[in-house]
C-alpha positions as CSV (number, residue, x, y, z in Angstrom):
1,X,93.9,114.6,89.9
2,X,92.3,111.3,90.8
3,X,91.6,112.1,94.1
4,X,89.9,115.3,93.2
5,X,87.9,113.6,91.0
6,X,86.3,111.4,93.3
7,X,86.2,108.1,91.2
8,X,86.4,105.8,93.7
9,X,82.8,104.6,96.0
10,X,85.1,105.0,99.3
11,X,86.2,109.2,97.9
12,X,82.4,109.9,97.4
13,X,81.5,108.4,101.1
14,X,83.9,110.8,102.2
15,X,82.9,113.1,100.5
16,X,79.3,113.0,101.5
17,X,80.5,112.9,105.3
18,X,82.8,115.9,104.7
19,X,79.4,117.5,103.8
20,X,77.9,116.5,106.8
21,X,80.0,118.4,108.6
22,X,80.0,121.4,106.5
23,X,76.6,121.4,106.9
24,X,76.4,120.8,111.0
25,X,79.5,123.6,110.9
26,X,76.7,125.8,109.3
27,X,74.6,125.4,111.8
28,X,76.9,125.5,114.7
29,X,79.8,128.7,114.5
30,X,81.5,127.6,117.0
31,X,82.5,124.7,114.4
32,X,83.1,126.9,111.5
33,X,86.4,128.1,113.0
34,X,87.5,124.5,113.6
35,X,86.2,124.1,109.7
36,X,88.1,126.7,108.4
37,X,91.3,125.8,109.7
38,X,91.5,122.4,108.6
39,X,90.2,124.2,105.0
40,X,92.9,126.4,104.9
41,X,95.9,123.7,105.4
42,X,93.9,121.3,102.7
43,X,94.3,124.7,100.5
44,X,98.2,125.0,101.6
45,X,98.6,121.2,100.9
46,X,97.1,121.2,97.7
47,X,98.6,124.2,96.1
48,X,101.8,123.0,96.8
49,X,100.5,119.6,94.6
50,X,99.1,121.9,92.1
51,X,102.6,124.2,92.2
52,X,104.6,120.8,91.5
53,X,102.1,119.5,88.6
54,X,102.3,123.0,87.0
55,X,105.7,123.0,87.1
56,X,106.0,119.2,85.8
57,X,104.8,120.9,82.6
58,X,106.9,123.6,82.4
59,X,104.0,126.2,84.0
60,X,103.2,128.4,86.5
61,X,100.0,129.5,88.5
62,X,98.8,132.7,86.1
63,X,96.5,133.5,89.9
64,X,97.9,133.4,93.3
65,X,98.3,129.6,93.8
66,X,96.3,129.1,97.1
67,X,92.8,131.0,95.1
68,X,93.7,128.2,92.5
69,X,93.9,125.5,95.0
70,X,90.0,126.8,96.4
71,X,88.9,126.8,93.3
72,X,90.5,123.3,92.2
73,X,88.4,122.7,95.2
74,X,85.3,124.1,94.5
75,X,85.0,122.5,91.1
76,X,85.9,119.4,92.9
77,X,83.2,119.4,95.6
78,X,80.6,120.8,93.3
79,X,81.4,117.6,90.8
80,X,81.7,115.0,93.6
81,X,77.9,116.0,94.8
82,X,76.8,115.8,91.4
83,X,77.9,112.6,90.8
84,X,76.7,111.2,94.2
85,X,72.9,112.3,93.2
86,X,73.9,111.6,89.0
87,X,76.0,108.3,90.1
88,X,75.0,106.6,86.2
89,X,75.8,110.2,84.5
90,X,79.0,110.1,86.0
91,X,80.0,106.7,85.0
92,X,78.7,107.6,81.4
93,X,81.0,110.3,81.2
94,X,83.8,108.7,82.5
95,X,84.4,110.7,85.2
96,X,83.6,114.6,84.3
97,X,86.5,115.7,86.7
98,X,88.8,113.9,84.9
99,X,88.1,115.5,81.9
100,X,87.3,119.0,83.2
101,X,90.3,119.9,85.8
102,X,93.0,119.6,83.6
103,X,91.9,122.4,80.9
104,X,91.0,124.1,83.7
105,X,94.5,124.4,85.0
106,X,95.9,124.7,81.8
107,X,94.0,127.6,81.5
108,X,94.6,129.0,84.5
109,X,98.6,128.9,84.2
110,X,100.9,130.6,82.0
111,X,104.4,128.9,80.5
112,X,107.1,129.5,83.1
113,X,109.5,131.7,81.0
């Protein structure tokens, strides 16, 4: 979860040039399929992180595993560019992804039976 949560200076540069690219993929189609592919085996890598975690605690996915992983994702980026333009908000909170992502998978899983 740490990486999703982008605590670290060198995550959020990343971050901001990942957007950079979204951004100039946007603009440029012919980029977007190049985009998407790498997108789709960062989904495939981490569901399979979110599949082991989940089953760490004795749970399972209660949503097909790779919509999870997007929206593990999605949470993620949207966090990460709030703290880049809150930077002191985030450090308040301690790091809202830390907080937030786990519930969210809890409540997105059901006990494996």
């Amino acid at each position: 979860m740490e990486h999703l949560a982008g605590s670290s200076s060198r995550e959020r540069q990343w971050f901001v040039v990942s957007m950079e690219f979204t951004l100039h993929a946007a603009r440029h189609p012919e980029v977007a399929d190049d985009l998407a592919v790498r997108e789709e085996r960062l989904v495939e890598g981490l569901a399979e992180v979110l599949l082991d975690l989940l089953a760490r605690d004795g749970r399972r996915p209660a949503l097909p595993v790779a919509d999870l992983a997007r929206l593990v994702m999605a949470v993620s980026e949207g966090l990460n560019a709030h703290a880049v333009t809150h930077p002191q908000a985030d450090a308040a909170t301690g790091g809202l992804a830390r907080r937030v992502l786990p519930p969210v998978l809890r409540a997105l899983s059901d006990p494996t039976p």
